[in-house]
C-alpha positions as CSV (number, residue, x, y, z in Angstrom):
1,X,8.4,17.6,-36.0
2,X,7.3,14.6,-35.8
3,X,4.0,13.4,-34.1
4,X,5.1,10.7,-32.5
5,X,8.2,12.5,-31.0
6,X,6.3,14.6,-28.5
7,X,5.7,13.6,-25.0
8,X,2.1,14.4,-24.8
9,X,0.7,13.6,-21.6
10,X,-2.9,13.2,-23.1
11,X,-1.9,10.7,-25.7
12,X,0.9,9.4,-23.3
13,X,3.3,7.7,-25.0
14,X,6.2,7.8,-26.8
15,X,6.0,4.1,-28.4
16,X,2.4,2.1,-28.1
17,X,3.6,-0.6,-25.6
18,X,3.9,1.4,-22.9
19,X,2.9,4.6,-21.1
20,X,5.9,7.5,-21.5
21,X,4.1,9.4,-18.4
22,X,3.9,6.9,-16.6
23,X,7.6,5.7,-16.8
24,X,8.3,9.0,-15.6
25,X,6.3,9.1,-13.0
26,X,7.6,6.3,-11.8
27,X,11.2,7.6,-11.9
28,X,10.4,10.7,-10.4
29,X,8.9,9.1,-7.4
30,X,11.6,6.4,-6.7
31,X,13.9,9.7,-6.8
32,X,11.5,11.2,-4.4
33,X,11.9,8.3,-2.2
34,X,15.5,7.4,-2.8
35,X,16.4,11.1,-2.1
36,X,14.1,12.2,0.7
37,X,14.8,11.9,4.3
38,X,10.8,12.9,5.7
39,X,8.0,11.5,4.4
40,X,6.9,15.5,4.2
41,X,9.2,15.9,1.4
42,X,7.8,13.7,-0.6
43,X,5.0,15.8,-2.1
44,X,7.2,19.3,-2.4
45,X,6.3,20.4,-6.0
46,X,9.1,22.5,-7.0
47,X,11.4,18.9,-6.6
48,X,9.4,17.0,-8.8
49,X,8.8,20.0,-11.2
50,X,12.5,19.7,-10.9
51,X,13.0,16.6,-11.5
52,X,10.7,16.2,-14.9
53,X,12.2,18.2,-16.7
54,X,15.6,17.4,-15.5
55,X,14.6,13.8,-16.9
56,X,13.3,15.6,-20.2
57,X,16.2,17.8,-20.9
58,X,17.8,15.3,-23.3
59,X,14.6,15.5,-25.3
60,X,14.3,18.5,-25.5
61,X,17.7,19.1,-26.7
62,X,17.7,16.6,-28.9
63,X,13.9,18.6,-30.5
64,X,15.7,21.9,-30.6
65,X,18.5,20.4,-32.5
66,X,16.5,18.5,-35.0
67,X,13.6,21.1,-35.3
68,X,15.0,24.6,-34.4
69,X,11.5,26.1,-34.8
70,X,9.9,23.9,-32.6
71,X,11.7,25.3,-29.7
72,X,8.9,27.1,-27.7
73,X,6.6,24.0,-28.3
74,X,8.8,22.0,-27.1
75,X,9.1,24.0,-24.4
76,X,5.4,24.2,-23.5
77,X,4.9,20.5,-23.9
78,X,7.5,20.1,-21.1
79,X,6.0,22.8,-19.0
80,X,2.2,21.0,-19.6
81,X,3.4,17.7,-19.1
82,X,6.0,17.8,-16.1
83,X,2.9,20.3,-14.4
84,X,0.4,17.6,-15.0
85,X,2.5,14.8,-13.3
86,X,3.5,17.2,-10.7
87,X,-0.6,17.8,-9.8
88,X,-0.9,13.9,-10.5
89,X,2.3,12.7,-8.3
90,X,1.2,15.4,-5.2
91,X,-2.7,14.0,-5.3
92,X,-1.0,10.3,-5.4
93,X,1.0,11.2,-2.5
94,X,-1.3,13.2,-0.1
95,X,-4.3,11.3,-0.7
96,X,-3.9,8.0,-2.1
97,X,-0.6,7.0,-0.7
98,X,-1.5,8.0,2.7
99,X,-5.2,6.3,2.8
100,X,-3.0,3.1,2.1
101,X,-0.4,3.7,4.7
102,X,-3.0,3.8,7.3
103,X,-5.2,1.2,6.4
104,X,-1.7,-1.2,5.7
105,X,-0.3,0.5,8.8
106,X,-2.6,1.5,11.7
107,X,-1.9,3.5,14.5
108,X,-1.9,1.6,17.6
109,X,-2.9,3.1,20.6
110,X,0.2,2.8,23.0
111,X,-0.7,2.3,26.6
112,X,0.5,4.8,28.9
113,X,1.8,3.9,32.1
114,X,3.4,6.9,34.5
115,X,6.3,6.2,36.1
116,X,7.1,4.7,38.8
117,X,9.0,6.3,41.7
118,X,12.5,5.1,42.3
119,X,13.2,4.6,46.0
């Protein structure tokens, strides 16, 4: 197999112009967003375990056709990578998507008033 034809997270690309992992983080979280109705489901980590390696299926079909062998390694570089941008996607989410949202958005206080009797 190839070098270049793996999807290593730690070299992270597929091609030198532009960042494989990234890409698919990218499309995992515009999934997350086009497909969620709560902002709570955003970080769940069994859908975007799901979705990675939905999104690398074709690959690794196309490895176990070319490279037979290869199967289980193929395997585990799928399992290594989609767990890595799971961990990465759930940090970006909880932590650094939310820090934004509340210094972009703050909470305003809302003024209470009680209400007044009806006559």
């Amino acid at each position: 197999m190839d070098e270049q034809s793996i999807p290593n997270p730690r070299r992270g690309a597929f091609y030198s112009d532009y960042n494989q992992e990234d890409l698919l983080g990218r499309a995992i979280i515009l999934h997350l967003f086009l497909s969620s109705d709560n902002y709570e489901d955003l970080d769940n980590p069994e859908s975007i375990f799901t979705i990675c390696r939905s999104r690398l299926e074709q690959w690794r079909q196309q490895v176990i056709e070319e490279y037979p062998k290869n199967t289980a390694m193929a395997n585990y570089f799928i399992l290594q990578g989609c767990y890595n941008i799971m961990q990465s996607l759930i940090h970006c989410i909880r932590i650094t998507l939310r820090q934004h949202l509340v210094q972009r958005y703050p909470l305003k206080k809302i003024k209470h008033h009680p209400r007044q009797p009806r006559h």
